[in-house]
Every structure is written in C-alpha cells, then in structure tokens.
C-alpha positions in Angstrom: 0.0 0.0 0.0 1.7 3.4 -0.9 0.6 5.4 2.6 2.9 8.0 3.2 2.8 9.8 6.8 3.5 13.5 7.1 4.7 15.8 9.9 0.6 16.7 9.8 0.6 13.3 11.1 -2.4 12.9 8.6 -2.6 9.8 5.9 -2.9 10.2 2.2 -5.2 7.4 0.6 -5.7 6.7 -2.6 -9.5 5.8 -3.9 -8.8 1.7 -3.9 -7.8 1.9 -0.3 -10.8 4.0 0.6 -12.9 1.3 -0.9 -10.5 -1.4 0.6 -11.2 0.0 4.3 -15.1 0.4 3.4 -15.3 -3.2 2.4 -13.3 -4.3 5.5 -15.3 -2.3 8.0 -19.2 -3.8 6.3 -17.1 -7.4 6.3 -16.9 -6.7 10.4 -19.9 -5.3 10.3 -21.5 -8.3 8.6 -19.7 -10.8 11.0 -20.9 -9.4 14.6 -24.3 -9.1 12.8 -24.1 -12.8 11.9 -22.6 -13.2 15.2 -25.1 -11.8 17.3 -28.1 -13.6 15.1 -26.9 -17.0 15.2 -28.4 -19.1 17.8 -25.7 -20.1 20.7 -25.4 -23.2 22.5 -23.7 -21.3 25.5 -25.9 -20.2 28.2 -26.0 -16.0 28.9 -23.4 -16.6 32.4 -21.2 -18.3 30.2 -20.8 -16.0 27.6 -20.4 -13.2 30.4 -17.9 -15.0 32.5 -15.6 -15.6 28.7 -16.3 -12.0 27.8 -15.2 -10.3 31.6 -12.0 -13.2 31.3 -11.1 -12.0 27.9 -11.5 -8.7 29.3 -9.6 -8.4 32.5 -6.6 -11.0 31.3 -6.1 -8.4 28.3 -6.0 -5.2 30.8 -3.6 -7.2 32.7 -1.0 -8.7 30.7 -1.5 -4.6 28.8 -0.5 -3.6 32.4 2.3 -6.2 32.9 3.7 -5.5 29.5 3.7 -2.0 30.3 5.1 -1.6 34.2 7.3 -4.8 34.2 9.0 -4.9 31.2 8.5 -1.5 29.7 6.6 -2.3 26.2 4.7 0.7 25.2 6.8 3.7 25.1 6.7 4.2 21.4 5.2 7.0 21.3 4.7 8.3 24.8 5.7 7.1 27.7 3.3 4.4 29.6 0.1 2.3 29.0 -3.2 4.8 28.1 -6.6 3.4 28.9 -7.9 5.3 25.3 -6.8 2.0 23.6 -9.4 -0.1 25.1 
C-alpha cells in the first residue's frame, strides 16, 4: 500500500484503499451481525464469564507488558486506557 505519513501526522489514501477499508469495515460489520443472530449453545453466564475473562486478562498482561517490562513507550511514555 503506498501510505505516506506526514509531519501533519495525517494519511494520504488513494481511492482503492478508501474502498478497501469500506469493504473491511461492512465485512466486520456483517460478521458481529451474523454473530449476534446465530443461535448459541452457550448459556447467557457463560458467555459473560468468557467475555469479563477475555476482558480483564487483556488489561492485565497490557498492564504487565507496560510496568514490568516497559513495552509501550513508542510514542509516549506508559500504558493509556484510550486503547481499550
């Protein structure tokens, strides 16, 4: 993909990877939609407790990645909850 990044800190696309990124966001679209329709043989606590697992273990290995070993100073220093 030819992206180039300016001091703006803006991106330059071209048409095709407008309509590449508008046919990847209505394929998620399309997939949570199918998703959420399709009948589950989980009951509703068991989809909670996987979701608040999934959840919390991501926050905390983000947080361990971040305090322990120092992983996300790329572009500022320390771990910011606006990435959730």
């Amino acid at each position: 993909m030819d992206v180039k990044y300016n001091d703006k800190k803006q991106f330059n696309l071209k048409g095709n990877q407008i309509f590449v990124w508008k046919l990847v966001y209505l394929c998620f679209g399309i997939f949570n939609l199918a998703a959420f329709l399709i009948p589950k043989k989980l009951s509703k606590i068991e989809i909670y407790a996987t979701s608040f697992f999934t959840f919390t273990y991501g926050v905390m290995v983000d947080m361990i990645l971040d305090l322990h070993y120092d992983l996300y100073g790329y572009f500022e220093e320390g771990f910011k909850c606006l990435d959730l």
